[in-house]
C-alpha positions as CSV (number, residue, x, y, z in Angstrom):
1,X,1.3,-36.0,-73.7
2,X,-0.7,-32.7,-74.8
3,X,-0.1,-31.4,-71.5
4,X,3.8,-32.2,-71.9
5,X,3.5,-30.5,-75.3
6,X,1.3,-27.5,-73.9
7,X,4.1,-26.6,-71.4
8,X,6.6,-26.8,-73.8
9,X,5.0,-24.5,-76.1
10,X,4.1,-21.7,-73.4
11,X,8.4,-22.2,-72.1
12,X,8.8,-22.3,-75.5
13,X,7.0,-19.0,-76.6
14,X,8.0,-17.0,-73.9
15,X,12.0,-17.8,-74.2
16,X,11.1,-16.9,-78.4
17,X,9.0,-13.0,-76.8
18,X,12.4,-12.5,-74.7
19,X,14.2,-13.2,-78.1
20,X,12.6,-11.3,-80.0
21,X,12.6,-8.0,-77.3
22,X,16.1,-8.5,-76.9
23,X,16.7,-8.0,-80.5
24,X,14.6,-5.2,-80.9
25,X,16.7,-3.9,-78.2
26,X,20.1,-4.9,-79.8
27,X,18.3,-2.3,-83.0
28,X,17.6,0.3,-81.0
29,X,20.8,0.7,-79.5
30,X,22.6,-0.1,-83.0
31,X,20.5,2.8,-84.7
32,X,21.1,5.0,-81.5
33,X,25.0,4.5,-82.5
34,X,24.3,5.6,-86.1
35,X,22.6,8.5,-85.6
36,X,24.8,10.1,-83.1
37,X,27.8,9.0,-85.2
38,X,26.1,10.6,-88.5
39,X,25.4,13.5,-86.8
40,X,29.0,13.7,-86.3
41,X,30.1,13.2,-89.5
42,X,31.8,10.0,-88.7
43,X,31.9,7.4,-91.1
44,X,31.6,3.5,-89.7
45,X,35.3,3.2,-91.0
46,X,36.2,6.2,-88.7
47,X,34.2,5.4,-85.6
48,X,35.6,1.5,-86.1
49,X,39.2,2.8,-85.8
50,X,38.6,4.9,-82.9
51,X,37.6,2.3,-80.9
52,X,39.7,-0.4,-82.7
53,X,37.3,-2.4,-84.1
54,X,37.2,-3.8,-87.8
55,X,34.4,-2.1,-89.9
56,X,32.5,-5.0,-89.8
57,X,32.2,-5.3,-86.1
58,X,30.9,-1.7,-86.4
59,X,28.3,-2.6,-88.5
60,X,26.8,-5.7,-87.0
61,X,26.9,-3.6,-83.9
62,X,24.9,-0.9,-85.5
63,X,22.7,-3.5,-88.0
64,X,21.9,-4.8,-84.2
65,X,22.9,-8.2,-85.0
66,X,25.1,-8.8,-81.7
67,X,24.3,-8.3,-78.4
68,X,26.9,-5.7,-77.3
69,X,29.0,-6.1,-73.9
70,X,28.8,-2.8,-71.7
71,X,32.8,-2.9,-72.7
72,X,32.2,-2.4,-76.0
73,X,29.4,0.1,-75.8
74,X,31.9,2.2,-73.4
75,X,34.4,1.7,-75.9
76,X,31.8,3.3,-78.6
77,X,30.4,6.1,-76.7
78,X,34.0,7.6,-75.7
79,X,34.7,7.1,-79.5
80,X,31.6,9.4,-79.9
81,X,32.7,11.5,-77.4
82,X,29.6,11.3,-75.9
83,X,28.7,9.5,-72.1
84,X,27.2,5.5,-72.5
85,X,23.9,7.1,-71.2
86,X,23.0,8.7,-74.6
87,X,23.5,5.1,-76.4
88,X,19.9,4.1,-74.7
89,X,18.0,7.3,-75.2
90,X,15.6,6.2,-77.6
């Protein structure tokens, strides 16, 4: 039975590490957005309606509370003008 419980707590614990990286990753990207969409004087309002997405969308995207399809990160980075690349340059 402590075996049983052993194993579950190591599958446990690594599927909560991957969690918690993928999240950090979800932030990085998120604050990546902000910046570059600060820098050019977009507002989240603005940037949301040139990609046609509500403001609140925008936001959990850049609060890095969702995990962001490569559709919707294209869909960003052409609103920023910029190329998808510069989203993961952190």
């Amino acid at each position: 039975m402590i075996t049983n419980f052993h194993t579950y707590t190591i599958i446990f614990g690594c599927h909560l590490r991957q969690l918690m990286r993928d999240e950090t990753l979800y932030k990085k990207i998120g604050l990546k957005i902000q910046e570059i969409r600060l820098q050019k004087n977009l507002s989240q309002q603005d940037l949301a309606a040139k990609c046609n997405f509500e403001k609140s969308n925008m936001s959990r995207v850049e609060a890095g509370r969702v995990n962001s399809t490569v559709s919707t990160l294209n869909k960003i980075a052409k609103g920023l003008d910029v190329n998808i690349i510069e989203l993961f340059k952190f």
